[in-house]
C-alpha positions, 0 to 999 in steps of 0.5 A: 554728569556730562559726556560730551566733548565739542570740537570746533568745527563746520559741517564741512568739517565734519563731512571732508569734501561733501560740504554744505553751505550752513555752518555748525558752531560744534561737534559733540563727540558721543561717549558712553555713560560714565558707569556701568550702572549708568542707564542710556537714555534713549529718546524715540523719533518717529511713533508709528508702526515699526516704532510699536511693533520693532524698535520700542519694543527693541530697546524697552526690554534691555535693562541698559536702557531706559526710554525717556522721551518721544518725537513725532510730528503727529502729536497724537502718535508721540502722545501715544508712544509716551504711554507705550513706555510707561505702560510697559515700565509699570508693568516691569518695574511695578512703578508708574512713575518709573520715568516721565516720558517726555513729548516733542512735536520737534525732534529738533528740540529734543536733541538738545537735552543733554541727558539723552544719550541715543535717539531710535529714528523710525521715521519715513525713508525721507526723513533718515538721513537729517535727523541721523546726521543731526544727531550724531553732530550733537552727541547721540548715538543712533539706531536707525530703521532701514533703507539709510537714506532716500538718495545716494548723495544724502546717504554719503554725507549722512556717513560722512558726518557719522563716521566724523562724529564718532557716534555709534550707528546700528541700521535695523538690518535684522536679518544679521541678527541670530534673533529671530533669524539666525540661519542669515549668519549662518549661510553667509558663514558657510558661503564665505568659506566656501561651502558651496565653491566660489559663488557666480550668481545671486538670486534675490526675491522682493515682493511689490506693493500695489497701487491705488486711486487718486484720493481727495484732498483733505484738511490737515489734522490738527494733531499733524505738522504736515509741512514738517512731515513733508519735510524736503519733499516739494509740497503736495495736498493732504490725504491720509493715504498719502501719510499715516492712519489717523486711526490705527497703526497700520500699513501707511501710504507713504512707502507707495510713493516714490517722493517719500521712498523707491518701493519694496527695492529699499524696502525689502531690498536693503534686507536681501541685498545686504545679505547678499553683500555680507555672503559675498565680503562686498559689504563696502562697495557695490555693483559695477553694471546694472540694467534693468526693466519694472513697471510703474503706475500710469495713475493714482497716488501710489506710484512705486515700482510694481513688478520688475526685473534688474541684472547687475555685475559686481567687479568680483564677477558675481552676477545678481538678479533681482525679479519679483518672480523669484521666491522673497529671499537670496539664493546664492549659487556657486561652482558646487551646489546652491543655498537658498534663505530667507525668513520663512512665514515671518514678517517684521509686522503683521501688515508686511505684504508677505506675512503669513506664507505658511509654504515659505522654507527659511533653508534649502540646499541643493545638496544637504551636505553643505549644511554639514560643513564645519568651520573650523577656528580658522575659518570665517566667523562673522560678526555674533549679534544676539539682537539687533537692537542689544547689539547697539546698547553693548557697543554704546557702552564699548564704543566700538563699530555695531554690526552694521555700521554706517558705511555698510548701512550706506552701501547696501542702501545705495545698491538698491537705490541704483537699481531703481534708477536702473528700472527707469532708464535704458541700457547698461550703466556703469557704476564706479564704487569708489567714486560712487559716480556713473561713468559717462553717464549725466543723466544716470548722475542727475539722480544721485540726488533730488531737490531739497525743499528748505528748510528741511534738507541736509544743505539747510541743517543749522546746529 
């Protein structure tokens, strides 16, 4: 049964002024299956650790859904995901043969069966934005692990073309989620009603990665499609330090090296700060002033920020300071007391760098009344999101916005990334939201953007 409208178009089209140079034939518009007793087809890209141990594990358990296929350029990692799903649909349904999973090395070739529905992106930072896109420009809705793109450039289009399409976009900011973190929602609540006075200052702790050695070159698996994973990213010698485990599911490389991702300021600072956004109602715009100072490897393959100090100014005339010595969480402060939250002890996976803390508090307040204030029916109440993944499926079939829609995705994304361009550079700048320019400032400008390496980026996408 079909469930697609196309439009006749262009990329340019889809995407008002930020246009590309590769024309697209058509638009699919996403639509939610006929019949409520209709399953979502959900097709997974990208197999690796937070596939495993987040989303598959997200979207397998919901009965509105069903997963059909897998997409990873390490073919081993596709071939395992299929028996992932099916192992976990035998054990459900008592049915082995429940669905056939099928296979792609190419998420490309995937998106062109017409019996998906929706794609799960679980791929490396450098790899969100293009397949986003091109999925939405044929008709899929997307969920998509965090941060939402790897430049702020790649991150407008990707929004652009989202929003254009009519697709329904979840970003996996878990912590607006009442599961398994409620007490996010419930500071923001207390915040944005005032609980603790206007708030003047935020504080955000994130973690650091370390860094590592130069590793030797080695031969390309035959399982893998290196220069696919490469993707845009100009073309570096194989080490397995650079990709994924060959053996094993954990902890990968790639999130210590700034061609693939900026560190833990995206890593963990699209969490945080996008809390801090959703506090504050800030959550479609971003600073106005930042400056900032981190450290950086002189060697070795892994080249991310190590410990870093960022201040900036929003033009609500809340003040923000991010450090690695600040506690990993967001402490909002206010003309009458302050709120402190984060997730406690827990992490997304087991290989998360602060996993394990047992001394962590998910709660503190300078004062215990503030955790007794009642908002009443015509206070603020924020978006209900029982999970972050079901909240997707019910509004694939609702076709209305999730709770973290594409451009908040993006604007939290690009807060973190101007930060790290701030770590890099001296002085003050100064940030226009709207524009989502630098004002006076080239050479802060030259790195909304990178080089894309054809045919891999958005400007060489062809539908």
């Amino acid at each position: 049964m079909k469930r697609r409208e196309f439009l006749k178009g262009s990329v340019a089209a889809a995407t008002g002024v930020f246009g590309m140079p590769t024309l697209v034939s058509s638009v699919a518009v996403a639509k939610a299956p006929s019949s409520p007793n209709d399953k979502i087809n959900i097709a997974q890209i990208g197999c690796g650790r937070i596939a495993r141990a987040m989303d598959l594990p997200g979207v397998l358990r919901h009965d509105l859904c069903r997963v059909v296929a897998t997409a990873d350029v390490d073919i081993k990692r596709a071939r395992d995901g299929k028996r992932l799903i099916e192992d976990f649909y035998e054990r459900r349904k008592g049915n082995r043969g429940y669905v056939d999973v099928k296979v792609y090395q190419d998420y490309r070739e995937m998106l062109r069966d017409e019996s998906i529905d929706a794609v799960v992106i679980s791929t490396p930072d450098h790899w969100h934005a293009r397949p986003t896109a091109e999925a939405a420009l044929l008709g899929k809705d997307v969920f998509l692990q965090k941060p939402a793109a790897l430049t702020i450039a790649e991150g407008r289009m990707m929004s652009d073309i989202v929003n254009r399409t009519g697709c329904v976009f979840q970003l996996g900011s878990q912590q607006r989620a009442i599961s398994p973190w409620p007490q996010f929602k419930w500071v923001c609540e207390l915040v944005r009603n005032g609980a603790i006075g206007q708030v003047k200052h935020i504080e955000i702790g994130l973690p650091t990665d370390p860094s590592g050695r130069n590793w030797p070159e080695m031969p390309v698996p035959e399982n893998l499609n290196y220069d696919m994973w490469l993707g845009s990213t100009p073309v570096e010698p194989y080490t397995e330090n650079r990709v994924h485990p060959q053996n094993g599911y954990g902890r990968p490389g790639w999130l210590r090296i700034e061609a693939y991702g900026a560190g833990m300021i995206t890593g963990w600072g699209t969490h945080h700060v996008d809390t801090a956004h959703w506090g504050m109602g800030t959550e479609y715009t971003g600073p106005v002033e930042i400056e900032g100072t981190a450290e950086f490897p002189e060697s070795g393959l892994w080249d991310v920020h190590g410990p870093y100090d960022i201040r900036s100014k929003y033009a609500n005339g809340v003040t923000m300071h991010i450090s690695d010595k600040h506690p990993n969480g967001v402490r909002f402060i206010g003309e009458e007391g302050w709120i402190f939250v984060s997730r406690g002890s827990a992490g997304v996976t087991a290989s998360d760098p602060t996993s394990g803390d047992p001394n962590t508090e998910a709660l503190r307040v300078s004062d215990p009344k503030i955790l007794q204030m009642e908002i009443g029916s015509d206070g603020i109440h924020l978006y209900e999101c029982p999970d972050i993944h079901l909240d997707w499926l019910r509004c694939i079939r609702t076709r209305r916005q999730a709770v973290v829609p594409v451009e908040v995705a993006h604007r939290s994304c690009s807060a973190c990334l101007i930060y790290h361009m701030a770590m890099k550079l001296p002085g003050t700048l100064h940030w226009d939201p709207r524009k989502e320019r630098f004002v006076d400032n080239d050479q802060a400008n030259a790195m909304l953007s990178r080089p894309q390496r054809a045919p891999y980026g958005l400007e060489y996408m062809r539908i």
